[in-house]
C-alpha positions as CSV (number, residue, x, y, z in Angstrom):
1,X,34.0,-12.5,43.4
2,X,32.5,-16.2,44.0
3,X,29.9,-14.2,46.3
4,X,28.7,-11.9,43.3
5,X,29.4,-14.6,41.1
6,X,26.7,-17.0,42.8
7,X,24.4,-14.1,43.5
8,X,24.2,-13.8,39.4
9,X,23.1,-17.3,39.0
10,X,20.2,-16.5,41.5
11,X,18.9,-13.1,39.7
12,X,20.3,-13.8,36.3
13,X,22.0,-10.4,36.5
14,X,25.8,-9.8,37.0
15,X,27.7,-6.0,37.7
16,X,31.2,-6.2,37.4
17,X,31.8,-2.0,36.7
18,X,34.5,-0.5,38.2
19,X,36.5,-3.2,39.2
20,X,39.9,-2.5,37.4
21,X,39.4,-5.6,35.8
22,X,42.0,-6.3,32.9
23,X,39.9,-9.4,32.1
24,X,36.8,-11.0,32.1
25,X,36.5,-14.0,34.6
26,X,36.4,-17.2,32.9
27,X,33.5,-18.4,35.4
28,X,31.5,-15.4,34.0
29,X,31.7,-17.5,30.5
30,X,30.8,-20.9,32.1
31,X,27.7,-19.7,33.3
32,X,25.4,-22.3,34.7
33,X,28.3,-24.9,34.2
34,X,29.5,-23.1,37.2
35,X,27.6,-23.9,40.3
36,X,28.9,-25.0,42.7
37,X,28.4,-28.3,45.1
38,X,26.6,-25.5,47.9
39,X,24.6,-24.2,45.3
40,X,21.0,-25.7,44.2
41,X,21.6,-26.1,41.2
42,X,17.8,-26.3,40.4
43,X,17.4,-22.6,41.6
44,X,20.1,-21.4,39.0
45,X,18.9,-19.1,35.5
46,X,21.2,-18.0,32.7
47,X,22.7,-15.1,32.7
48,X,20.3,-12.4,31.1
49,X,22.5,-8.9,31.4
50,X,26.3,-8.4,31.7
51,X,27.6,-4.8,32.9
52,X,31.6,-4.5,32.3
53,X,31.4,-0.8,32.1
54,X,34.5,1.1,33.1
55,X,37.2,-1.4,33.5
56,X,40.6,-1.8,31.8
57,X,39.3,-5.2,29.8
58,X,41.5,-5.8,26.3
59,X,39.5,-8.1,24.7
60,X,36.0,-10.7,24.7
61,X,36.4,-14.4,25.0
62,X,34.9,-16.4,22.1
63,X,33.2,-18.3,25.2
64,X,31.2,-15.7,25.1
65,X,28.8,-17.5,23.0
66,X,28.2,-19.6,26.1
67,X,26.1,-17.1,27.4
68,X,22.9,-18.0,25.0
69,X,20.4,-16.3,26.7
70,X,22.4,-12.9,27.5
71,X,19.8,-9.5,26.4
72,X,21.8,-6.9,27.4
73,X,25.7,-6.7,27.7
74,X,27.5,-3.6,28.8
75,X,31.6,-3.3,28.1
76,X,31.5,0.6,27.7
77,X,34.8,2.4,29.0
78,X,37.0,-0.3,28.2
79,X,40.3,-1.4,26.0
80,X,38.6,-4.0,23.7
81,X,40.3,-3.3,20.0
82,X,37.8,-6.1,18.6
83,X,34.5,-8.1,19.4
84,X,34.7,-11.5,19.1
85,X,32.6,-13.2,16.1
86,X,30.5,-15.4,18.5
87,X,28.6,-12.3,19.3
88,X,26.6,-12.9,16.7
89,X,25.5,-16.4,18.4
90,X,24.0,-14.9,20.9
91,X,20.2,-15.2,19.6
92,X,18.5,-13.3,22.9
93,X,20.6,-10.3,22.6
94,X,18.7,-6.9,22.7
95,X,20.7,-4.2,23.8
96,X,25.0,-4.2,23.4
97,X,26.7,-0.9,24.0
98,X,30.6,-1.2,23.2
99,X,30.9,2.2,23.8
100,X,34.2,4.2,24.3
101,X,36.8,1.1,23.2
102,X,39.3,1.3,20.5
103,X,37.6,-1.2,18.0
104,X,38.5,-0.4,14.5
105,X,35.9,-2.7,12.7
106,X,32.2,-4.5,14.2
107,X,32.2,-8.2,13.1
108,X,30.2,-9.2,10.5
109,X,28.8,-12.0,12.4
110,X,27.5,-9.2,14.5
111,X,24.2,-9.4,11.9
112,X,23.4,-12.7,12.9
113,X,22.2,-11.4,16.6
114,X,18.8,-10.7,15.0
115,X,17.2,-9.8,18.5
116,X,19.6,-6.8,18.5
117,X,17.4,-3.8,19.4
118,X,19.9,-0.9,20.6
119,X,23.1,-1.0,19.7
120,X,26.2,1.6,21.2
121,X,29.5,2.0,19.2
122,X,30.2,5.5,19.8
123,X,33.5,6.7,20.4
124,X,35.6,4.3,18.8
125,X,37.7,4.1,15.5
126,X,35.3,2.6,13.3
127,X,35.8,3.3,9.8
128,X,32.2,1.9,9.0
129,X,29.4,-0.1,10.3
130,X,28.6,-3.7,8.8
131,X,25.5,-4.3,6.4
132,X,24.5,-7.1,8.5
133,X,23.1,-5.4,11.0
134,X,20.4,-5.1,8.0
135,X,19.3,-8.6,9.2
136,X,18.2,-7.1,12.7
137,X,14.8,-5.7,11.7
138,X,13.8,-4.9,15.2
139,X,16.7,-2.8,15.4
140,X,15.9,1.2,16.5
141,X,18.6,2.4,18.2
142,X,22.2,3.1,16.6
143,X,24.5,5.5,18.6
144,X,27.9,5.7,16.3
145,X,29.1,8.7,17.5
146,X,32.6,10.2,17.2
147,X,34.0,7.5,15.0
148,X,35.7,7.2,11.4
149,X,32.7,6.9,9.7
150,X,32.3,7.7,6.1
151,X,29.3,5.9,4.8
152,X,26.2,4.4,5.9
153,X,24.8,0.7,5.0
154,X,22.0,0.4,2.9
155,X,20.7,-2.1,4.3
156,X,20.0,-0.1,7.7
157,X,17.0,0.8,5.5
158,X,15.9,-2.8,6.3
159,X,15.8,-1.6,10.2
160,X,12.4,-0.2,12.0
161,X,14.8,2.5,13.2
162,X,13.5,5.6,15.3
163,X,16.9,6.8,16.9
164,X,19.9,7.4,15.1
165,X,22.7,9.0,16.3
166,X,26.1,9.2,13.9
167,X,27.7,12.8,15.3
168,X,31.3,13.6,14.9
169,X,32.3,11.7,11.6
170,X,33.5,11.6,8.2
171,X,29.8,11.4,6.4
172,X,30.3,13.3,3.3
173,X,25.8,12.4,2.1
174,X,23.1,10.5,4.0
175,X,22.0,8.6,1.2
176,X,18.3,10.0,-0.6
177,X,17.0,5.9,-0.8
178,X,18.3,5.1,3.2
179,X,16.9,8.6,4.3
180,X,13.6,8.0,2.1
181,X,13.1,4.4,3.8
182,X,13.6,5.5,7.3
183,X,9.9,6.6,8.3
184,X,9.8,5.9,11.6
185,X,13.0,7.8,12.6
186,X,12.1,10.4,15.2
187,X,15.9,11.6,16.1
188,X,18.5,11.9,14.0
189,X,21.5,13.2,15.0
190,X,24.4,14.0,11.9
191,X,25.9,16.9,13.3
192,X,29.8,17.5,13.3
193,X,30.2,15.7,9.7
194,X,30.7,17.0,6.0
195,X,27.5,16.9,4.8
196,X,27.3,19.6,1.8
197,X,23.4,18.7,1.4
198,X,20.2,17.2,2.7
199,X,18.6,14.6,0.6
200,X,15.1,15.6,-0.7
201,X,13.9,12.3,1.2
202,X,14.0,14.3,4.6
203,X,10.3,15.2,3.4
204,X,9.6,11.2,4.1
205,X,10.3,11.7,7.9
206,X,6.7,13.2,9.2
207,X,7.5,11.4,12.6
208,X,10.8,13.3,13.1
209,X,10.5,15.2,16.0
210,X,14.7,16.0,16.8
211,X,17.1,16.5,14.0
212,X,20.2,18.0,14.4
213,X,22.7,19.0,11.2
214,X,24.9,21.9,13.1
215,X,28.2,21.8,12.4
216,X,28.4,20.6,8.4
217,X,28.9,22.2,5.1
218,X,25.4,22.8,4.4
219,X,24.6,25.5,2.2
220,X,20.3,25.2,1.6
221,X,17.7,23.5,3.2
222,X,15.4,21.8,0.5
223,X,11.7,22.7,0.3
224,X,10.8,18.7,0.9
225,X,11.6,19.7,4.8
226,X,7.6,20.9,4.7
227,X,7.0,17.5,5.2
228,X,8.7,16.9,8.6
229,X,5.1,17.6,10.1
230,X,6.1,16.5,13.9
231,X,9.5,18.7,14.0
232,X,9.9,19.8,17.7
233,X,13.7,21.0,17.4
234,X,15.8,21.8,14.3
235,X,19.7,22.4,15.0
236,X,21.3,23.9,12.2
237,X,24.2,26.0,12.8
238,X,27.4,26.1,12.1
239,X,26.4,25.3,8.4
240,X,26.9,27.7,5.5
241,X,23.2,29.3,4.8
242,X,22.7,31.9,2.8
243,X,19.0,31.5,2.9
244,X,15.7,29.8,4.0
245,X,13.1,28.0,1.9
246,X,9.9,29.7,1.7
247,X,8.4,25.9,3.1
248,X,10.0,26.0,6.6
249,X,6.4,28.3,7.7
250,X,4.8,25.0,7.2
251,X,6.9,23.3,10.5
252,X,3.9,23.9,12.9
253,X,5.4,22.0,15.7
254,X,8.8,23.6,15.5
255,X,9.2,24.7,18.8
256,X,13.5,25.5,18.7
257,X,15.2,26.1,15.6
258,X,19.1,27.4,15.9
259,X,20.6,28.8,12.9
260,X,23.5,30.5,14.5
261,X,26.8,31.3,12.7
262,X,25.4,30.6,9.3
263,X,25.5,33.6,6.1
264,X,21.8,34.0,6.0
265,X,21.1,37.6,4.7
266,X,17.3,37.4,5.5
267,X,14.6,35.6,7.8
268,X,11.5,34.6,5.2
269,X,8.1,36.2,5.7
270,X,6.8,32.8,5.7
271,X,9.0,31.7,8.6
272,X,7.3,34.1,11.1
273,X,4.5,32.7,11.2
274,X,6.0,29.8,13.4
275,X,5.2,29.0,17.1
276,X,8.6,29.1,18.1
277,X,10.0,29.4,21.6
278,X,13.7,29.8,20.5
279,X,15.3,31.3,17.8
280,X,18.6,31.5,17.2
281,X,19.7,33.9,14.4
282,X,23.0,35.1,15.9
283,X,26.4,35.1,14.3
284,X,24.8,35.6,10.6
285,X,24.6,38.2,7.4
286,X,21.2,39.9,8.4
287,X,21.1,43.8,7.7
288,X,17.6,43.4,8.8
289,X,14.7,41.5,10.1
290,X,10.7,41.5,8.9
291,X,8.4,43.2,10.9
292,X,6.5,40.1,10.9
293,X,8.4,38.7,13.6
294,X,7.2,40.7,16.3
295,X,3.8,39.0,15.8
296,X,5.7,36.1,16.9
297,X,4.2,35.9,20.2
298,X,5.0,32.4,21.8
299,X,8.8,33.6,21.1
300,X,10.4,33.7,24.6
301,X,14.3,33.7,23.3
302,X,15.5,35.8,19.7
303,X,19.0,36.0,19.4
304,X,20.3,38.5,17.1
305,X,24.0,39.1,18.0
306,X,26.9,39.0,15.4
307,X,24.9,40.2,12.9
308,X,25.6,43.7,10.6
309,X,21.7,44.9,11.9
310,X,21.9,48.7,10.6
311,X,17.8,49.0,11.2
312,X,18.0,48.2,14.8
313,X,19.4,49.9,17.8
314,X,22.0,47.8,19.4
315,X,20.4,48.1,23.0
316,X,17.3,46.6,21.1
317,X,19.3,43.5,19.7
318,X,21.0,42.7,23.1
319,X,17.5,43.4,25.2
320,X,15.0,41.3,26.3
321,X,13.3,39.7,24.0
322,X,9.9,41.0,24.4
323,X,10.8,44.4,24.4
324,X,12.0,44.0,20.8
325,X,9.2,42.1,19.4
326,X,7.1,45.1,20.5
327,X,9.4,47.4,19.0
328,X,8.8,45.5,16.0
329,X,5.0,45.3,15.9
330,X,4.8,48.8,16.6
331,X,6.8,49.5,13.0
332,X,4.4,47.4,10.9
333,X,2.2,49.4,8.8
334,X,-0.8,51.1,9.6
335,X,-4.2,50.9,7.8
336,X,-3.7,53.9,5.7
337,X,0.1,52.9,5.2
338,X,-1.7,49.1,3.7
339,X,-4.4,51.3,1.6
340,X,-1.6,51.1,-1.1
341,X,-1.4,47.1,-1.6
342,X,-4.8,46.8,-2.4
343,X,-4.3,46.1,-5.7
344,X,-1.8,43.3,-5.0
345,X,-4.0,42.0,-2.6
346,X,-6.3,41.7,-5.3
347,X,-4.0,39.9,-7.5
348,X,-2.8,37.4,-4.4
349,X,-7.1,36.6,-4.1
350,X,-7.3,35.8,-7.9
351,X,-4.3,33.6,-7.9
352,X,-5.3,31.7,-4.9
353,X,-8.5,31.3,-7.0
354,X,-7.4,29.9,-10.1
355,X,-4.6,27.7,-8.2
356,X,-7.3,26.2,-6.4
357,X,-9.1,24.5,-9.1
358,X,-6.0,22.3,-9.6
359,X,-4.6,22.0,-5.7
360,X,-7.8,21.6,-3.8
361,X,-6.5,24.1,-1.5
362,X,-7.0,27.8,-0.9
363,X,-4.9,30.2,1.1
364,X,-5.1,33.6,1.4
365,X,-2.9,34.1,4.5
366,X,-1.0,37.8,6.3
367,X,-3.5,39.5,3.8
368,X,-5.0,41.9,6.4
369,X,-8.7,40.6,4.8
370,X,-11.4,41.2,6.6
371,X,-14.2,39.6,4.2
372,X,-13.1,37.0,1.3
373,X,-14.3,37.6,-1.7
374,X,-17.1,35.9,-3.5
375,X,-15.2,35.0,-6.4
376,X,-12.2,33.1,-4.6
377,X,-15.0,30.0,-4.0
378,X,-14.7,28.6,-8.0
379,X,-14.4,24.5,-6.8
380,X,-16.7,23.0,-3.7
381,X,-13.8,19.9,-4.0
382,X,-11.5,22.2,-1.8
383,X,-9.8,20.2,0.6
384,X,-7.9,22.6,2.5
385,X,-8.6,27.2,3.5
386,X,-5.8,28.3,5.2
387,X,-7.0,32.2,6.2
388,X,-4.9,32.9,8.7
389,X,-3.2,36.4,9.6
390,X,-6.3,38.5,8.4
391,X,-9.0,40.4,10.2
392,X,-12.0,38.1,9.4
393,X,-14.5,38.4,12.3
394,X,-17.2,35.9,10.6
395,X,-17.0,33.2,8.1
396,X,-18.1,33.2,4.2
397,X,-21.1,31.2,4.2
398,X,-19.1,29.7,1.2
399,X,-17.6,27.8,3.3
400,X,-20.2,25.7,3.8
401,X,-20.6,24.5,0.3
402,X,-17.0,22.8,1.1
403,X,-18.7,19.7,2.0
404,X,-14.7,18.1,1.3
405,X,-13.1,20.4,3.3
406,X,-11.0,18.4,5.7
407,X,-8.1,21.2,7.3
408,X,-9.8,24.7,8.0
409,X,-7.1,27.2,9.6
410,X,-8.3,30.3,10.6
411,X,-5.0,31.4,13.2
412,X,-5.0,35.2,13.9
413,X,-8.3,36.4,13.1
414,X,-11.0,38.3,14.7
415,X,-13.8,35.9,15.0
416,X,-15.9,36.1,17.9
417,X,-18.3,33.6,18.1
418,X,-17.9,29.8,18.0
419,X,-18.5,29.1,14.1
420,X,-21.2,25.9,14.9
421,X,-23.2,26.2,12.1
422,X,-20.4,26.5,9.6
423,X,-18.6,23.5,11.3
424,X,-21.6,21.2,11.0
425,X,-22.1,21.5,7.5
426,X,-18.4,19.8,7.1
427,X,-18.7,16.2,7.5
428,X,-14.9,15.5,6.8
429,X,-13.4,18.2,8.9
430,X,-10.3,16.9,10.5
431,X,-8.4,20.1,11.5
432,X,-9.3,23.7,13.0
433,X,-7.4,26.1,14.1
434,X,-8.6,29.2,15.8
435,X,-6.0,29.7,17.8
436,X,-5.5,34.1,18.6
437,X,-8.9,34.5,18.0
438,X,-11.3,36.9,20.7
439,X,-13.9,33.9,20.9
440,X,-15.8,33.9,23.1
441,X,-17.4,31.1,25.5
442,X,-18.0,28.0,23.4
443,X,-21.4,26.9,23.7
444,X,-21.4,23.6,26.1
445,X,-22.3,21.5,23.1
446,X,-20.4,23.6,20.5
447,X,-17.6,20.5,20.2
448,X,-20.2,18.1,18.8
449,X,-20.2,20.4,15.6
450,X,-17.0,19.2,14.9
451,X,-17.1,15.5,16.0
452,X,-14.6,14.0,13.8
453,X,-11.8,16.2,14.2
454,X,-8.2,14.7,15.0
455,X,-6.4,18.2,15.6
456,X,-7.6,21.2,17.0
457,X,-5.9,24.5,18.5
458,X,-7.5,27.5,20.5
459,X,-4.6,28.7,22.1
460,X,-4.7,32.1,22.7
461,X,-8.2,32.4,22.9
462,X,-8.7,33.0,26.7
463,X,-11.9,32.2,28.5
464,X,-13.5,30.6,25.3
465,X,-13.6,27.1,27.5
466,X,-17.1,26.3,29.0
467,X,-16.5,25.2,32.8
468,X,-17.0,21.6,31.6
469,X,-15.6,21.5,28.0
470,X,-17.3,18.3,26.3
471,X,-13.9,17.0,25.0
472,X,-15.3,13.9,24.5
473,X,-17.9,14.6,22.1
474,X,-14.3,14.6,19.3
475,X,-13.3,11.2,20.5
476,X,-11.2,11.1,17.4
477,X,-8.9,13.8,18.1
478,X,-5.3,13.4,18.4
479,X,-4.0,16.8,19.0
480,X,-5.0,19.7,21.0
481,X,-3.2,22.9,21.7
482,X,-4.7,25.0,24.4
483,X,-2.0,26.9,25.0
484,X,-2.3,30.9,27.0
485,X,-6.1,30.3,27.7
486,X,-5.5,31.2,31.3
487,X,-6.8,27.5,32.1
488,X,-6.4,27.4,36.3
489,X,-7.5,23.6,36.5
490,X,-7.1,20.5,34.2
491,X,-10.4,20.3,32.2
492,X,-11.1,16.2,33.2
493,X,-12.7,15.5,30.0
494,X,-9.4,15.3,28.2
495,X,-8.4,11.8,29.8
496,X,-11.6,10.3,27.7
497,X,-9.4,11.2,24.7
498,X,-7.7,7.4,23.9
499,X,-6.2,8.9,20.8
500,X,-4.3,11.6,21.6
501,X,-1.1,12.4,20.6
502,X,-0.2,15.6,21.1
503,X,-1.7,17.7,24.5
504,X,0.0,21.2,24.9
505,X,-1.2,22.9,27.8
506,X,1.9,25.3,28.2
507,X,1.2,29.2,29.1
508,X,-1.4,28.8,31.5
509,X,-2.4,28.8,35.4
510,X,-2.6,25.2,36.1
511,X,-1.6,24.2,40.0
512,X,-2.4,20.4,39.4
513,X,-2.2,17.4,37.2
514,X,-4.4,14.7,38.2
515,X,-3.2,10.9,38.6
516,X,-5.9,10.1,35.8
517,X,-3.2,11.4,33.0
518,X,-1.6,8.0,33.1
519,X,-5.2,7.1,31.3
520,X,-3.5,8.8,28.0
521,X,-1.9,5.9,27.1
522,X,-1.7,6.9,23.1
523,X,0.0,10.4,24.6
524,X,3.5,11.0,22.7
525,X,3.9,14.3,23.6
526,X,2.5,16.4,26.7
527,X,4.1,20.3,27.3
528,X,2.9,22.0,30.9
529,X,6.2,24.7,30.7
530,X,5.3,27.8,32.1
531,X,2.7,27.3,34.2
532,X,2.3,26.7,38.0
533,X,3.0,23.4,39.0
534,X,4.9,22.5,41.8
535,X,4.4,18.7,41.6
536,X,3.4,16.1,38.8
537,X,1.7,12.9,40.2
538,X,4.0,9.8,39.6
539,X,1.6,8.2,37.4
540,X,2.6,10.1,34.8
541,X,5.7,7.6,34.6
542,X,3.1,4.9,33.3
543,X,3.0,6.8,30.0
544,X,6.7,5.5,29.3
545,X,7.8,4.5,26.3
546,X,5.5,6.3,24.1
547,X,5.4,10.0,25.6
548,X,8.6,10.7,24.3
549,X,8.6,14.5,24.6
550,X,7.9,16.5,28.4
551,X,7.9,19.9,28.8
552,X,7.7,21.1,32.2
553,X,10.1,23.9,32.3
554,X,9.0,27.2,33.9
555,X,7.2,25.9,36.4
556,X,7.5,26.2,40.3
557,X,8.4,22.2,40.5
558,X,10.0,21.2,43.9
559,X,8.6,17.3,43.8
560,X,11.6,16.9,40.9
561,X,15.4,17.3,41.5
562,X,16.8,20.0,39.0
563,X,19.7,17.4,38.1
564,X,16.9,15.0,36.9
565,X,14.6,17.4,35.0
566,X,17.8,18.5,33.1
567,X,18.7,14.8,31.6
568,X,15.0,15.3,30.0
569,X,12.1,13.3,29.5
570,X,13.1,9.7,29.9
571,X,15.1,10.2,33.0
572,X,11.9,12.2,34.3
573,X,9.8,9.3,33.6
574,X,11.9,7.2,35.2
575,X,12.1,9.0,38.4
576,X,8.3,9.5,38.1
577,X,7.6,5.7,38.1
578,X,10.3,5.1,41.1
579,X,8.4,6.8,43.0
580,X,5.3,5.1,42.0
581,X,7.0,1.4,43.1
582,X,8.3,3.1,46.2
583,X,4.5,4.2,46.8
C-alpha cells in the first residue's frame, strides 16, 4: 500500500478498486502531509482523481475535505449509506459517481462543489436529489437511476444540462417549466417511472437526439414533439397509446422509434413519411396498416407481431421486411383508381392557398401532383413549399417570385434536371431537399446556385454527383444527406465544410474514409452504416467530444473489435484515438 501510496503523490492519481477494502486509508486523506523522509517532497502534486470502485467501504471521512484539489472521485460498488458534508469543500471537483451504495439522502452541502460537471447516484435509495446542485451551472451530466425518486429540483433548470438519466423511479410529471428550460438536453432518459404525460415543453428540446419514455403510463404524445428537430431515437413502449399525433411526420431525423406493446389502433398517414430504419409496432391494437408505409424505403426492420392484422397474411407480418413493404406498395392505388379524388385534391390545393397568406408556408404534400396550380401562389412572403410525394418533373416558375423562400422540400418527385435557375433567384434559401428524385448529373458549378444553404439532401438520387462535387461553393451548410447515391469514394470536398453538423453517408459503396475527416471539427453526427468499410482511420477519434452520434453498422469492419463497436460511439472514439497515441 505505501508503494501505491507514494506512486500517487508522483502522478496525482490513486486506484484503490478491488481491494476488499472496508475502509479508506487514513494516509489517502493526509495527502501531501504524507510524504515521507525518502520522498522529495518538492516532486509531490495533490491528489487530482480517487478510484474506490468495488470495495466493501461503509462510509467517507470528513478528512475528505483535505483533498482540495481532487476532480474526479470514484466510490461506485460500495456500502457508503451517507456522503460526508465536506464534499461540498472540495472546489476542483468535476466528476463524482457514488454509484451502486445505499445512500438514502445526497448532502446539501453537496451544492457548494460548484465545479461539479458529472455527477453518478444511480442505484441507491434516494428519495430525491438536493436543489443545490442548482448552484453547479456547469453541471451536464445526472445519472439517478434506479432510486426512490419522486420529484425533480427546479433549480436543475439552473444547470447547462445535456445528459439526463432518471430510469427506474417514482416520477409521477417532469415538470413543463424544468423540461421548458432544459435546451441543451440531448438524452433524456425517464423510462421505468409513472409518468401519465409529457409536458408540452418537450417541443423546447430541438437538440434532443435520444429520449427514452418506455415503460410509463403514457397515454398521448403531444403535437409540441414537432419541435424535437434532431430526434435520432424515440423509445416509447410499454406506455398506453391509443394513437399518434399527426406532427410526429415532422421528426426528419428519427431514425428508431419503438412503440411496442402500446393500444395504438392506427399508424398516421403523416408518420410514413419518416426515414426510419426501425420500427417497432408489435404487441399493439392495429387491424391494419396504411399503404403508405411501403414507400417507406430506408426501413430495414417493421415489426408487426401481436397485433389483431385481419388485412395481412400472417406469413407477410412475420417475413422479411422488404418483402412486405413491396406487398404494400403494390396495393396502393393506381392512376385510374386516384381519378376519383380529384376533387379533394382540389379542395387540399385551395386550402393550402388561403392558409398560406397567414402561415408563410405552403404544402401540398402525398397529392400525386404533377403540376401546381397557378392559383396556389397568392403571397411572394412564403417562407417555406414543402411538395413532396407528388409527381412534379419541373418546377413552377412561381417559385421564383419567392424571393423569401428560405426551406424548399421537394422529396419524392420526378425532377430530372438540376433546378439552377430556380435556385438562383432565391437569395435566402437555407434548405433543399431533393432527395428520391431521377436527377441527373449536377452541373460542376450547379452548388453555387444555392450558396447559402445550411441543409441539403439528395439521397436517393444515384449518379447525380459530378466526379468532383464543388461542396465548397455552400461553405455555410451544416447538414448533408447523401444517402443510396451509390457513392464508391469519399467526395474530398466535404472536409472544406467547417460547419457541418450532420454528414450521412449510409447506403452506399464507400471502401475508405480518409484521415482528413478529423478536419470536421464542427461534425456532431457522422452515419457510414451499410456500406463497405473494413477500417476507419484513427483520426476520426480527434472528433471527440462533439460527434456524439456514429453509425458504422453494416459494414465489413475488421480494424474494430465487435465488443467495442457495441458499447457505441464514445467507446469507439476512444479506441479510435488509442490507436492514434499508440501510432
Amino acid at each position: 500500500m505505501d508503494r501505491i501510496l507514494k506512486a500517487a503523490r508522483t502522478s496525482g492519481s490513486l486506484n484503490l478498486s478491488n481491494r476488499s477494502l472496508r475502509e479508506v486509508p487514513d494516509d489517502v486523506y493526509k495527502s501531501l502531509d504524507a510524504v515521507g523522509q525518502d520522498e522529495k517532497w518538492w516532486e509531490a502534486v495533490d491528489l487530482q482523481k480517487l478510484i474506490l470502485a468495488h470495495n466493501n467501504i461503509e462510509s467517507l471521512k470528513e478528512d475528505i475535505r483535505n483533498l482540495s484539489a481532487l476532480s474526479i472521485l470514484n466510490v461506485s460498488h460500495n456500502e457508503l449509506s451517507r456522503l460526508p458534508a465536506a464534499i461540498g469543500e472540495l472546489q476542483m471537483l468535476k466528476s463524482l459517481d457514488v454509484s451502486f451504495n445505499s445512500i438514502a439522502e445526497i448532502p446539501e452541502a453537496i451544492g457548494s462543489a460548484t465545479a461539479l460537471v458529472k455527477f453518478d447516484c444511480s442505484n441507491n435509495r434516494l428519495c430525491f436529489l438536493p436543489s443545490s446542485l442548482g448552484n453547479c451551472l456547469n453541471f451536464s451530466e445526472i445519472k439517478a437511476s434506479n432510486n426512490n425518486i419522486s420529484y425533480l429540483p427546479e433549480e436543475l433548470a439552473n444547470c447547462s444540462i445535456t445528459k439526463l438519466n432518471v430510469e427506474g423511479n417514482k416520477l409521477e410529471t417532469l415538470s413543463h417549466n424544468f423540461i421548458a428550460s432544459c435546451t441543451m438536453l440531448t438524452e433524456l432518459n425517464a423510462s421505468k417511472n409513472m409518468l401519465s404525460s409529457i409536458p408540452e415543453s418537450v417541443g423546447c428540446l430541438s437538440r434532443l437526439i435520444r429520449l427514452e419514455l418506455h415503460q410509463n403510463r403514457l397515454s398521448s404524445i403531444p403535437s409540441s414533439i414537432k419541435g424535437c428537430s434532431s430526434l435520432l431515437e424515440f423509445y416509447i413502449g410499454n406506455n398506453a397509446l391509443t394513437s399518434l399525433p399527426a406532427e410526429i411526420g415532422s421528426l426528419t431525423q428519427l431514425g428508431t422509434f419503438d412503440l411496442q406493446s402500446n393500444q395504438l389502433k392506427e399508424f398516421p398517414v403523416e408518420a410514413c413519411s419518416l426515414h426510419l430504419s426501425v420500427l417497432d409496432l408489435s404487441n399493439n391494437s392495429l387491424s391494419g396498416l396504411p399503404l403508405e408505409i411501403g414507400l417507406m424505403t430506408t426501413l430495414r426492420k417493421l415489426l408487426l407481431t401481436g397485433n389483431p392484422l385481419r388485412t395481412l397474411r400472417s406469413s407477410l407480418v412475420s417475413g422479411p421486411t422488404p418483402a412486405l413493404l413491396r406487398y404494400l406498395r403494390s396495393r396502393l392505388p393506381t392512376d385510374e383508381e386516384s381519378a376519383a379524388t380529384t376533387s379533394m385534391k382540389e379542395d387540399v390545393v385551395s386550402m393550402a392557398a388561403r392558409l398560406s397568406l397567414t402561415s408563410k408556408e405552403i404544402s401540398l404534400t402525398g397529392l400525386g401532383l404533377d403540376v401546381i396550380p397557378s392559383d396556389v401562389w397568392k403571397s411572394s412572403d412564403i417562407t417555406k413549399i414543402n411538395l413532396s410525394g407528388n409527381s412534379i418533373a419541373e418546377l413552377p416558375s412561381e417559385i421564383m417570385s419567392c424571393v423569401s423562400l428560405e426551406a424548399l422540400i421537394l422529396s419524392k418527385n420526378k425532377i430530372v434536371e438540376w433546378p439552377g435557375v430556380v435556385l438562383s433567384s432565391l437569395p435566402k434559401l437555407i434548405c433543399l431537399k431533393l432527395d428520391g428524385n431521377p436527377l441527373k448529373e449536377i452541373p460542376s458549378d450547379g452548388f453555387a446556385t444555392a450558396s447559402k444553404l445550411q441543409v441539403l439532401d439528395l439521397s436517393g438520387t444515384a449518379g447525380s454527383l459530378p466526379d468532383n462535387p464543388a461542396f465548397s461553393s455552400i461553405s455555410e451548410l451544416q447538414e448533408l444527406y447523401l444517402r443510396r447515391m451509390q457513392i464508391s469514394a469519399f467526395p474530398l470536398d466535404i472536409i472544406s465544410l467547417q460547419l457541418l453538423r450532420i454528414l450521412d453517408l449510409s447506403q452506399n459503396s464507400l471502401q475508405l474514409i480518409p484521415a482528413s475527416i478529423k478536419g470536421l471539427t464542427s461534425l456532431t453526427e457522422l452515419d457510414l452504416s451499410d456500406n463497405n468499410i473494413s477500417s476507419v482511420p484513427p483520426e476520426l477519434g480527434l472528433l471527440e467530444p462533439s460527434l456524439q452520434v456514429l453509425r458504422l453498422d453494416g459494414n465489413p469492419l475488421r480494424s474494430i473489435r465487435r465488443a467495442v463497436l457495441d458499447r457505441g460511439t464514445k467507446a469507439i472514439l476512444k479506441y479510435l484515438k488509442e490507436k492514434l497515441v499508440e501510432q
